[in-house]
ROROFI-341616 format. One line per 8 residues: number of its first residue (from 1); their letters; for each residue x, y, z of C-alpha. Coordinates in steps of 0.05 Angstrom, whole numbers, plus 32768, in hexadecimal, padded with zeros to 4 digits. Example, Ala and Ser with C-alpha at 12.3 -4.5 7.8 and 13.67 -1.06 7.14 Angstrom:
1	as	80F6:7FA6:809C | 8111:7FEB:808F
This chain:
1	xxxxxxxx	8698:84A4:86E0 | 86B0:8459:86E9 | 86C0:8432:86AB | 86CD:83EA:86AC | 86FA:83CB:8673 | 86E7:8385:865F | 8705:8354:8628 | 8721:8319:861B
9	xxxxxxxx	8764:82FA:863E | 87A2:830B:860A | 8771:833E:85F0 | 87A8:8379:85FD | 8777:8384:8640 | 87AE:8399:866E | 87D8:83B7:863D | 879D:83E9:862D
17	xxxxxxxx	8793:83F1:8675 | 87D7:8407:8685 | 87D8:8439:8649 | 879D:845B:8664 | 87AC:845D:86A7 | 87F4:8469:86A4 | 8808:8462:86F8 | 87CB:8476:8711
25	xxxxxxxx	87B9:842E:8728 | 87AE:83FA:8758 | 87AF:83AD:875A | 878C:838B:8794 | 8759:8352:8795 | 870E:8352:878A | 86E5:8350:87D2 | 86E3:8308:87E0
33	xxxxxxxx	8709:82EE:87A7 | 874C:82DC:8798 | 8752:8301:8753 | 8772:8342:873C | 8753:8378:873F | 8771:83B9:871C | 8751:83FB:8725 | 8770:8446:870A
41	xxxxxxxx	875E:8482:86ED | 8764:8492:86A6 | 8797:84CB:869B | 8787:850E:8693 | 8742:84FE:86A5 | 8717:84F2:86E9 | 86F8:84AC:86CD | 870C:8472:86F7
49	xxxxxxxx	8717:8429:86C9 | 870C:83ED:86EB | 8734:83B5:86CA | 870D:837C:86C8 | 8724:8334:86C8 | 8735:8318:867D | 86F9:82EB:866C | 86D3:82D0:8628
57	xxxxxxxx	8683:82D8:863C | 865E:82EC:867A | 8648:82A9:8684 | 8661:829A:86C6 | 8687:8258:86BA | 86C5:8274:86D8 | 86D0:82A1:8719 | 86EE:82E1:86E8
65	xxxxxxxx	86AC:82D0:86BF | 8683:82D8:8701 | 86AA:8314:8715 | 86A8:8340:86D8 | 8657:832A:86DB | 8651:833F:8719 | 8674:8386:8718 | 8652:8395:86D8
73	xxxxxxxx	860A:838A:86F7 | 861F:839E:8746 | 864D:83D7:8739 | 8627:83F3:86F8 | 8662:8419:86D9 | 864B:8458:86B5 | 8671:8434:866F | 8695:83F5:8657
81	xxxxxxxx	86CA:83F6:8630 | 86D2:83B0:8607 | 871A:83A5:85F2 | 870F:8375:85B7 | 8752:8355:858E | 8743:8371:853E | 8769:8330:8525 | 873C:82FE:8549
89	xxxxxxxx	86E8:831F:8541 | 86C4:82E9:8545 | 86DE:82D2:8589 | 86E7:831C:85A1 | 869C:832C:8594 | 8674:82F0:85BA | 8687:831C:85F8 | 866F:835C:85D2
97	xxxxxxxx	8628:8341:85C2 | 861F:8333:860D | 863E:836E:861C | 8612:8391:85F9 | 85CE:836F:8612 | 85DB:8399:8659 | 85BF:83E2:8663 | 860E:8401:8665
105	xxxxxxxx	8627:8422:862F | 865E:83FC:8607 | 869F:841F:85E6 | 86C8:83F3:85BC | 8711:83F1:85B6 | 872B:83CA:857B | 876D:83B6:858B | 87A5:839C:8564
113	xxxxxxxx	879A:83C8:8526 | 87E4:83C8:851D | 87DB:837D:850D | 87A0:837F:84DB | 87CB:838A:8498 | 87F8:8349:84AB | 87BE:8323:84B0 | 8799:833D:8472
121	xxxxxxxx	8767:834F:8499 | 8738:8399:848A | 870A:83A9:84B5 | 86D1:83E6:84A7 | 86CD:8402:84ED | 8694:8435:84DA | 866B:83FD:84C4 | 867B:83CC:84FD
129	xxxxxxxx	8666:8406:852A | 8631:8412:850B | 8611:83C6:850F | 8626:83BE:855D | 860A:8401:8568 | 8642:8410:858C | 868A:8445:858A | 86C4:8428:8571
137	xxxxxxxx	8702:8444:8578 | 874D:841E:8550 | 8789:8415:8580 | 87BF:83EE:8586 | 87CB:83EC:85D6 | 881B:83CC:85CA | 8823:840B:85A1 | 87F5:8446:85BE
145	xxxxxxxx	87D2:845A:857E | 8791:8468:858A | 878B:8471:85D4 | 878C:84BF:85DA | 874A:84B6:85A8 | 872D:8489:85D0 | 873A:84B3:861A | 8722:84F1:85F2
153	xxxxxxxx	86DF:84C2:85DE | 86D0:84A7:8623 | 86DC:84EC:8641 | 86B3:8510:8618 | 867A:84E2:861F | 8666:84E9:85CF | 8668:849C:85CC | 8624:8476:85AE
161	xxxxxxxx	85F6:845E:85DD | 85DD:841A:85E6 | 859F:8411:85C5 | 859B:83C3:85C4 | 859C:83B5:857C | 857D:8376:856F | 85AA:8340:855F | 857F:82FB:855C
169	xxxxxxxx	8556:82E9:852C | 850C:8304:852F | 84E2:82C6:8559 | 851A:82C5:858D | 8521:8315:8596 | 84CF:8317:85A1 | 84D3:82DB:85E0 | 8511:830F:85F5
177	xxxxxxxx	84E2:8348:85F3 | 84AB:8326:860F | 84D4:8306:8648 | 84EE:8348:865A | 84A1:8363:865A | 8496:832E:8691 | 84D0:8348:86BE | 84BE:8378:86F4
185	xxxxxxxx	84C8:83BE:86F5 | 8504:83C0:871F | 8525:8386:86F7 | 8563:83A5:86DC | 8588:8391:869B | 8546:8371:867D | 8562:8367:863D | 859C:8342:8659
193	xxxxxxxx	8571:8319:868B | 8545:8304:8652 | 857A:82E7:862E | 8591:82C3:8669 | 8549:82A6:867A | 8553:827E:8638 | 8596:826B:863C | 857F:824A:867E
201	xxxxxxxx	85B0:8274:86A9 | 859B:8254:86E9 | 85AB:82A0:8713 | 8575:82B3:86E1 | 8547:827E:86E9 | 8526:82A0:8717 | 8501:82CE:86E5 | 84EE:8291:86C0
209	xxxxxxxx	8495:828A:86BE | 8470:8257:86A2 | 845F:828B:8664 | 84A9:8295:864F | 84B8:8248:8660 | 8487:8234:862A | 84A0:826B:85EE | 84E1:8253:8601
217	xxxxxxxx	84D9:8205:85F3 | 84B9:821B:85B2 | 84FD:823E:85A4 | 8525:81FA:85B5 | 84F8:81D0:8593 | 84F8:81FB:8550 | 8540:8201:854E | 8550:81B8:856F
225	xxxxxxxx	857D:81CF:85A6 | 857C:81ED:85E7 | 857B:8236:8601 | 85C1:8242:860C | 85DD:821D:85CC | 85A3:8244:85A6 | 85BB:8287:85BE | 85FF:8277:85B6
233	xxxxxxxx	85F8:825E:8570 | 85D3:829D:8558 | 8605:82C7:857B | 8638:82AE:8550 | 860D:82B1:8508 | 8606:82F4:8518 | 864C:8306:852E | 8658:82D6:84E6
241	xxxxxxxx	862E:8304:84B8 | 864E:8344:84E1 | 8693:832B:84C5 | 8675:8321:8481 | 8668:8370:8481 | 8698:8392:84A5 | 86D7:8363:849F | 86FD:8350:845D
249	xxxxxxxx	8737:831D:8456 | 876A:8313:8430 | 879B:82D3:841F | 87E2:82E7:843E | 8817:82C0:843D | 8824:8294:847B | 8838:82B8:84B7 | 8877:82B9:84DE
257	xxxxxxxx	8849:829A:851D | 882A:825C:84E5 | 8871:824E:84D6 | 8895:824E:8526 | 8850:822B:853D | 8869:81F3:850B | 88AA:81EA:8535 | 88A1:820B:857C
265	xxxxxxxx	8850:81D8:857C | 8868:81A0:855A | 8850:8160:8579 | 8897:8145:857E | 88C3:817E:8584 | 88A1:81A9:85B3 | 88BA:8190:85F1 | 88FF:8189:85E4
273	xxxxxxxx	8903:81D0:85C6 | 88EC:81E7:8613 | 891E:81BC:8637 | 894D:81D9:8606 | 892D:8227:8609 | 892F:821A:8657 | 8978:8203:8657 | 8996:8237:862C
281	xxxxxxxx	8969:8267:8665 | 898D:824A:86A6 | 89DE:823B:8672 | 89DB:8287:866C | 89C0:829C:86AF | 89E1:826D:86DF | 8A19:8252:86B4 | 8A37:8293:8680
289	xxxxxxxx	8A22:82CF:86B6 | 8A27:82A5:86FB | 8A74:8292:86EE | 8A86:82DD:86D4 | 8A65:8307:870A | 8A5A:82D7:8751 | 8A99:82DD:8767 | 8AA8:8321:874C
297	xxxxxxxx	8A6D:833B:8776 | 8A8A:8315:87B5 | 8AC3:833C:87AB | 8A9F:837C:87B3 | 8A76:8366:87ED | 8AB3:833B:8810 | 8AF7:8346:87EB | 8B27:8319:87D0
305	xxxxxxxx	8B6A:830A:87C1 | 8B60:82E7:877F | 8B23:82F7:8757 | 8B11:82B2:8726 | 8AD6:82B7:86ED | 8AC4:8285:86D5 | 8AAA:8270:8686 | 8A97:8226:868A
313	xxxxxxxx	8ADF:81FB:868D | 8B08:823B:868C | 8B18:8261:86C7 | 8B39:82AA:86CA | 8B60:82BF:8704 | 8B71:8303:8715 | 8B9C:8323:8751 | 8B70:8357:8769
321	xxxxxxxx	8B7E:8359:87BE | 8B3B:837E:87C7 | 8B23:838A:8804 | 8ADE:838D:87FD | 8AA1:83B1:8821 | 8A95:8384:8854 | 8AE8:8384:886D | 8AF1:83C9:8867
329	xxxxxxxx	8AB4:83DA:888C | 8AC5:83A3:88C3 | 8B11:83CD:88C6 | 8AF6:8414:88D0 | 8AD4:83F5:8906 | 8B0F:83D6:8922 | 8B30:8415:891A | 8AF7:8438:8943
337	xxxxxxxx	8B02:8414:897C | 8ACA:83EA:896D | 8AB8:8399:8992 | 8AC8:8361:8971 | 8A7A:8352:8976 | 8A74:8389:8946 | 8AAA:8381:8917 | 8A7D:833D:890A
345	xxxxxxxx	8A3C:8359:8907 | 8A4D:838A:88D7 | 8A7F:835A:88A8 | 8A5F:8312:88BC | 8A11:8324:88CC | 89FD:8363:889E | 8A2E:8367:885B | 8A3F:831C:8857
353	xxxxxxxx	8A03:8305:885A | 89DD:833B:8828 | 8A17:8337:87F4 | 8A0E:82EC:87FB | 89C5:82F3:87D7 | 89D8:8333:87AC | 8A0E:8307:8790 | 89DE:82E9:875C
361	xxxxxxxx	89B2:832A:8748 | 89D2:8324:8707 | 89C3:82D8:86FE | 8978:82EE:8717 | 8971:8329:86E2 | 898D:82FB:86AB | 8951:82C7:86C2 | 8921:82F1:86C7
369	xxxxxxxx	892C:8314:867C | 8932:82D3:865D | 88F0:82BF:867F | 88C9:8303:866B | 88E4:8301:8626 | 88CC:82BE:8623 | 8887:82CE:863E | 887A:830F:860D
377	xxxxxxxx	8896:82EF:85D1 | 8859:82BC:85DC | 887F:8286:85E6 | 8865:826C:8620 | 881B:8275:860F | 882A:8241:85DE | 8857:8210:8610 | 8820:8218:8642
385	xxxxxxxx	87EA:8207:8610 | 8816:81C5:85F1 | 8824:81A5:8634 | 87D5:81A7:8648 | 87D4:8163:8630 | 8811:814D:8659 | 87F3:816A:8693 | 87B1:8155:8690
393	xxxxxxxx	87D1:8109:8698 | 87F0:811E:86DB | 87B3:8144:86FF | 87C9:8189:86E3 | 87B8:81B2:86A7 | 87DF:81E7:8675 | 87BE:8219:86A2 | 87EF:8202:86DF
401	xxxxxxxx	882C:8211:86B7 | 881B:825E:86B1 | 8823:8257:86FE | 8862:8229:8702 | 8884:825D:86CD | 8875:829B:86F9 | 888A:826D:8733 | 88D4:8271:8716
409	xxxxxxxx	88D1:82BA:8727 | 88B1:82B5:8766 | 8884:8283:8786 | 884D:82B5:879D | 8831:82D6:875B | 883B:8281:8745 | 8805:8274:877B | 87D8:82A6:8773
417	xxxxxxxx	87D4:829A:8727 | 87B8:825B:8737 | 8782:8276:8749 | 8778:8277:86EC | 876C:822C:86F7 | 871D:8221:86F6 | 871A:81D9:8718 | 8722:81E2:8768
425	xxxxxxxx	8749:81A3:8771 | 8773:81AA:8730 | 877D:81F3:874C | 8792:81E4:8799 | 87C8:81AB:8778 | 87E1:81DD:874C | 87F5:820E:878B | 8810:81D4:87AE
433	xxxxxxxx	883C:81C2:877F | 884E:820B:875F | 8889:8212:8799 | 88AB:81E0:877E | 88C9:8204:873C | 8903:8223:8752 | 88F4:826B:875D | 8929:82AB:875F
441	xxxxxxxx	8933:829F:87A8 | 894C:825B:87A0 | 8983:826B:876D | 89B6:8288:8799 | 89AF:8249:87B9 | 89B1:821B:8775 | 89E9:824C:875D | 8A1B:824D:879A
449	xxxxxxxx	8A17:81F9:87A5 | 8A1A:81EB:8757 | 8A4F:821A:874A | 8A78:8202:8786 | 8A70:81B7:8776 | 8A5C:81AC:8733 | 8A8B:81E2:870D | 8A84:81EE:86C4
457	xxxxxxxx	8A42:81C0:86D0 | 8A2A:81F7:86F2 | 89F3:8205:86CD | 89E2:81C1:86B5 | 89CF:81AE:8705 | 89A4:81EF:8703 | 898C:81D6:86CB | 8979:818F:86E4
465	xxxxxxxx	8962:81A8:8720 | 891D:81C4:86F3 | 8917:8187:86D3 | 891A:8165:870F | 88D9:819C:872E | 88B0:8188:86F3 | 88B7:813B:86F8 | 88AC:8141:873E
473	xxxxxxxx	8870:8175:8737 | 884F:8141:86FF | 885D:8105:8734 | 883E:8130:8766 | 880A:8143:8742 | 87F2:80F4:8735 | 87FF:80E5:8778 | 87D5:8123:879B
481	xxxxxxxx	87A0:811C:875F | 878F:80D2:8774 | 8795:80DB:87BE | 8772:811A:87CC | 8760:8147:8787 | 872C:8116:8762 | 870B:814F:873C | 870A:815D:86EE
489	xxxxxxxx	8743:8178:86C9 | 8723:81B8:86B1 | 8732:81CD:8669 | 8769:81F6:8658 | 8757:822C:8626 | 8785:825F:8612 | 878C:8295:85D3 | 87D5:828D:85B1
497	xxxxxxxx	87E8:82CE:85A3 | 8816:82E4:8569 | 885D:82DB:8571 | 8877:8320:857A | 88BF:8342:8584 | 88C3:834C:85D6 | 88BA:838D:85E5 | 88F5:83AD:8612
505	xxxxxxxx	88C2:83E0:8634 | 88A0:83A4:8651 | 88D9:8378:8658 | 8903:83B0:8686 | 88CD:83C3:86AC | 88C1:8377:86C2 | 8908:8361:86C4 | 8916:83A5:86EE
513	xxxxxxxx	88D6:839A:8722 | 88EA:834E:872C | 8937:8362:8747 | 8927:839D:876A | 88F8:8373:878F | 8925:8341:879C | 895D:8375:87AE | 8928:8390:87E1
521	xxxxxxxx	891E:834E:8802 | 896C:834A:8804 | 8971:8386:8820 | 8937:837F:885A | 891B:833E:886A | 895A:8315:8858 | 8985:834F:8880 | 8962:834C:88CA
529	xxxxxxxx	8968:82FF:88BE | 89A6:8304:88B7 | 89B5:832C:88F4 | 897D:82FB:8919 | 89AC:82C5:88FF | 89F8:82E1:8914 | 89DD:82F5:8960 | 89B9:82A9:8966
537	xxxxxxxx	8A03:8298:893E | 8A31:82C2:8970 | 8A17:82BE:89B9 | 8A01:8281:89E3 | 89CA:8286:8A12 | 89F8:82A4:8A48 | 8A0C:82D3:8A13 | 8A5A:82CB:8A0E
545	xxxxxxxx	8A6E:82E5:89C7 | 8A8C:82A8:899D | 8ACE:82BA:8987 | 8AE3:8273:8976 | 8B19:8279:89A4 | 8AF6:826B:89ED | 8AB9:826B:89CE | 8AA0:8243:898E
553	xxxxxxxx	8A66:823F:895D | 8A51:81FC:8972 | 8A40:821E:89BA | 8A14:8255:89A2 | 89BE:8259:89A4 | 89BB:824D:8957 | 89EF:8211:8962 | 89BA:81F7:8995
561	xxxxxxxx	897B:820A:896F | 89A1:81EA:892D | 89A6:81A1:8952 | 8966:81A2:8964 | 8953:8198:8923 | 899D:817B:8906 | 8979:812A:8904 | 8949:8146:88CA
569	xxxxxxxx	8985:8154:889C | 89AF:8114:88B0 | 89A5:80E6:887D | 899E:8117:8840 | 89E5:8135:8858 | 8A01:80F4:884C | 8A0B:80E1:889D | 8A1F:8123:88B7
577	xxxxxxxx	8A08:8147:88ED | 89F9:8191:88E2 | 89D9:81C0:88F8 | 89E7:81F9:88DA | 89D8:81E0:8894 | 898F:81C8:88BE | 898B:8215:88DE | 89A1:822E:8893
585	xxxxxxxx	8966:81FF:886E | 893A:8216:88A8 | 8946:8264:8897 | 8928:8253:8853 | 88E0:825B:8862 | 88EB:82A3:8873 | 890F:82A4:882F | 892F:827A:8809
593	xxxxxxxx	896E:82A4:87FC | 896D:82AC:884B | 8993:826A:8844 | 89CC:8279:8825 | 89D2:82B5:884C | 89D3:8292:8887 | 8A05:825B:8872 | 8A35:829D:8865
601	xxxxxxxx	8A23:82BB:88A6 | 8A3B:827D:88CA | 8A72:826E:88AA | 8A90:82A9:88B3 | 8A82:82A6:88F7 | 8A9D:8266:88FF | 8ADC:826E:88DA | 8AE6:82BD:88EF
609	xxxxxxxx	8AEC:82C9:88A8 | 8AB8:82E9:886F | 8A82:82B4:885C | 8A8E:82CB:8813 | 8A73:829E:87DF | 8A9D:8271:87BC | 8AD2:8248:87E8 | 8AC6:826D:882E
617	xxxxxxxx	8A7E:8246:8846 | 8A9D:820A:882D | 8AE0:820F:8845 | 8AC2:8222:8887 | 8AB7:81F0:88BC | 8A67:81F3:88C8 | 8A63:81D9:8874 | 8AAA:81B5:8863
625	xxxxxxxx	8A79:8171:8861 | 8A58:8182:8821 | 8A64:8153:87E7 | 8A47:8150:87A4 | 8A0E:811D:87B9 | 89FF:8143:87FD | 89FB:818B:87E2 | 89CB:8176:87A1
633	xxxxxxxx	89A2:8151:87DD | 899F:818D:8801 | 898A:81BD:87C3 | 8953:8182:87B2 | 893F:8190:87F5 | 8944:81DF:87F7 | 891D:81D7:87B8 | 88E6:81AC:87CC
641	xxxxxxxx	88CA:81BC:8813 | 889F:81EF:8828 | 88AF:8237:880C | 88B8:8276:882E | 887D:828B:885A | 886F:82BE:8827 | 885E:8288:87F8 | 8842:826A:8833
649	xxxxxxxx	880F:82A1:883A | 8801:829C:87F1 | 87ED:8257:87FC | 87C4:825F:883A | 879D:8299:880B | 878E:826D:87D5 | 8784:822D:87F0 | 8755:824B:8821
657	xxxxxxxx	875E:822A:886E | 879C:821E:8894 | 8786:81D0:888A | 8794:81D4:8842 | 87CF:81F4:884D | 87F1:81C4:887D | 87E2:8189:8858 | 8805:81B2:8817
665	xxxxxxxx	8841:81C6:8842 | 8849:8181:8862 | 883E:815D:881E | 8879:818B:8804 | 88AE:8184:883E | 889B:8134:883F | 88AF:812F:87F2 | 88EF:8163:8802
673	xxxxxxxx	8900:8132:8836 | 88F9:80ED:880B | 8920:8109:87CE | 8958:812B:87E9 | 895D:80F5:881E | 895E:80C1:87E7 | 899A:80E4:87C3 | 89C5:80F9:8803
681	xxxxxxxx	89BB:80B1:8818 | 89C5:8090:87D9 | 8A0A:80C6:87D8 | 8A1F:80A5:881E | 8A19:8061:8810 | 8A46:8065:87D2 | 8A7A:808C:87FC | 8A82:805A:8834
């Protein structure tokens, strides 16, 4: 038995889906479209749910609209299951009606019942059910009432069947039945069809003869408007008089959401509430937990003498002498008997360079809950749905800031959301420009050159830097929009749900996936870099070990490789000639964190010390040139050019030929280059 689950988006869709699958699922992507698609199997049963994208009709204005339309009719699951929100019926039940028009059988689940008595809102299920013709079963998906009932209703099969109760009034059900009459034998979902002949549904067209054309006019001209307006309107007076019935409402007092909507949506203070909200997110992430746990992690990973933690002006200092993983390990190979080439490898290449990127896990976990709390409290569905109107004046809409907000995480899931944005142009600018928010990977770099040159500002540079993304993603956007996007701004239409108290469940679970992936990237892909980067670091080509005694840095392959490349970088490192902050930014688009690793792998190679974070890549020789002015250039730059070939991939996906995706990816490295060029130069002019 295959069921698929339909509803609206912030309907409680995948939370229902979750709670009756449990584990047993899988996300992939529908054949030849770049949406989610979630299948499982609903526990303690052998019925397989199909979880279909959120949408508001089965009109096909919008691809999820055109995929739930076509699963429903191709794939002819044996039952539906319509997840409707109990607070918000007459939106909830435009879907139904349709819904309800096909040949499947149709299961309701009335979510939100939890919510009904703060709304004053009573609803008489039996009767509702009755009306629709349909089994209705009360849950609250956020709090698991209801579900066993409705797993124990599905399985059983004692659900109504769909008997197409009519729902128009009496002239417009006969030219239904008599279209349908017209329809061949083999026509499937005649009822359906014949709806969809009058609403001028031009896949349905098709069915359209010169009988039905003429009972349909009469139809428009009796009720002055066309098919699909006429359809629509009588959907609603029914779904109207069905709320008259079944639904009674009471005055309450105005809600906790009427009053914060006041504040958090008002016309002047919305904005500055999110720079602030968004402030407060990177004072406590990068500022409060970056100067109390960097350098106590570098310890671990590198040792120290002197441990300092820092709380904005005030600095601690502590004798500790700790020798740390990476020096003790380096020490039993000594011991061993081991080569000098490994003592590096193992303290330089491999523990260096990891503990380099674990450094900020804690920063990344305190970003990452502040984001998710943000997102479930329903904040930003609201933030999203305020700055529509900003956005539509630079080529963007509210839709592109769900994208730029998962971008923070991780640029990837920020692309492929994209694919939410209805307008192709509007859509392909959006996954241009979603690299440029400064993702999880990009704040060890942020964190290490803030902290090391802006002190107790710290945070306020992280901070600036994400303005500084979204003026130069609404620049961008004008730019790109008159040069090669000319389309429509499509309309941004979203549900604001209730405010709610976060849930920790959900908030863990996210928080917890998010660093455990990045910890797994840190521990694999940024690793063999690593290693890639000491050998290239350590040998020349006639492979004589650099020991910075007969044999230095500046003679090695990634020396070579590095000034190749060094005349990009000149101007935005105020003059100076480097290449291993070029081989360093380079390393980026296998991932971003790759590049402080491999600033810490050379400097300690170059200075035969640990590349520990803090005073050691600074104080080394290969990075001693950095100044204020030349190390924000080079984190403008970091931040702006083309992302990690992951994100790369993600772009290719979306945007759909490598064409696309060069002119994105040379677009973003050309305004990398201009910005952080601009500052670094605008740095060295003042120092001369």
């Amino acid at each position: 038995m295959i069921c698929a689950l339909v509803g609206n988006q912030n309907s409680g869709k995948t939370t229902l889906f979750n709670a009756l699958t449990g584990s047993n699922q899988k996300v992939g992507n529908w054949p030849g479209v770049t949406i989610e698609k979630k299948e499982g199997r609903i526990k303690g049963t052998e019925i397989s749910i199909v979880d279909l994208p959120g949408i508001y009709s089965l009109s096909p204005y919008t691809a999820e609209e055109e995929v739930s339309r076509k699963f429903c009719f191709e794939e002819k699951p044996d039952l539906i299951i319509n997840i409707i929100d109990a607070t918000s019926l007459e939106r909830s039940l435009y879907l139904t009606t349709q819904l309800l028009e096909m040949d499947t059988d149709v299961v309701i689940a009335l979510n939100m019942e939890d919510m009904l008595n703060k709304v004053g809102i009573t609803i008489d299920v039996n009767k509702l059910s009755e009306k629709l013709g349909c089994s209705i079963v009360s849950i609250s998906a956020k709090n698991g009432t209801g579900i066993n009932k409705l797993i124990e209703l599905i399985n059983s099969g004692k659900y109504k069947k769909n008997t197409h109760l009519p729902i128009y009034p009496e002239d417009i059900e006969w030219v239904i039945n008599d279209n349908a009459t017209h329809f061949l034998p083999e026509q499937n979902y005649k009822r359906f069809s014949a709806v969809k002949v009058i609403e001028h549904d031009k896949e349905y067209m098709v069915l359209l003869n010169r009988h039905s054309e003429a009972n349909i006019q009469k139809l428009e001209e009796k009720y002055g408007m066309d098919g699909e307006q006429l359809i629509a309107d009588k959907r609603y007076c029914y779904i109207e008089n069905l709320k008259k019935e079944c639904v009674k409402t009471v005055p309450v007092k105005e809600s906790i959401t009427d009053r914060l909507d006041k504040v958090f949506l008002n016309k002047w203070a919305a904005i500055p509430i999110f720079i602030v909200v968004m402030a407060l997110v990177y004072l406590l992430s990068v500022g409060i937990v970056g100067g109390l746990t960097v350098n106590l992690i570098d310890m671990l990973f590198n040792g120290a003498d002197v441990l300092e933690l820092n709380i904005f002006t005030t600095t601690f200092s502590y004798n500790v002498n700790f020798m740390g993983l990476g020096p003790w390990l380096g020490s039993l190979i000594k011991v061993a008997g081991g080569s000098p080439w490994a003592v590096s490898l193992v303290q330089n290449g491999i523990v260096s360079a990891v503990g380099a990127v674990c450094n900020f896990v804690p920063q990344i976990i305190i970003l990452f809950t502040c984001l998710a709390i943000l997102e479930t409290t329903g904040y930003m569905s609201r933030i999203s749905f305020f700055l529509d109107r900003v956005f539509h004046n630079f080529g963007l809409s509210g839709k592109s800031l769900v994208p730029f907000i998962l971008g923070s995480g991780c640029s990837v899931p920020g692309i492929m959301t994209c694919r939410t944005v209805e307008d192709p142009d509007e859509r392909h600018l959006s996954i241009i420009l979603t690299p440029f928010i400064p993702c999880n990977a990009k704040l060890p770099i942020i964190a290490l050159f803030a902290s090391y040159f802006f002190g107790s500002y710290s945070w306020l540079v992280s901070f600036s830097l994400y303005l500084f993304a979204i003026t130069i993603i609404l620049i961008s956007g004008v730019i790109l929009k008159h040069l090669f996007y000319k389309g429509h701004n499509s309309t941004f239409v979203s549900e604001l749900p209730a405010y709610q108290v976060p849930s920790l469940k959900y908030v863990a679970r996210d928080v917890s996936d998010k660093t455990l992936a990045f910890i797994k990237r840190a521990g694999s892909v940024i690793l063999i870099c690593s290693i890639f980067v000491w050998f290239f670091a350590s040998f020349t080509y006639d492979f004589r070990f650099v020991d910075n005694k007969t044999v230095f840095i500046s003679e090695s392959m990634l020396a070579a490789i590095g000034n190749s490349f060094a005349w990009f970088f000149y101007i935005m490192l105020g003059g100076h000639w480097s290449w291993a902050a070029a081989v360093s930014a380079i390393q980026g688009l296998v991932a971003k964190e790759q590049v402080i690793s491999s600033m810490t792998v050379i400097s300690g190679i170059s200075e035969d010390v640990t590349g520990g974070v803090g005073s050691g890549i600074f104080n080394s020789s290969a990075f001693s040139f950095f100044n204020g002015w030349s190390a924000y250039a080079y984190l403008v730059f970091n931040l702006f050019s083309a992302p990690c070939f992951g994100a790369i991939g993600a772009m290719r996906k979306e945007l759909g030929s490598f064409k696309a995706t060069l002119k994105g990816i040379s677009f973003q490295i050309g305004v990398a280059w201009v910005l952080a060029s601009l500052i670094g130069g605008i740095g060295w002019l003042i120092s001369i």
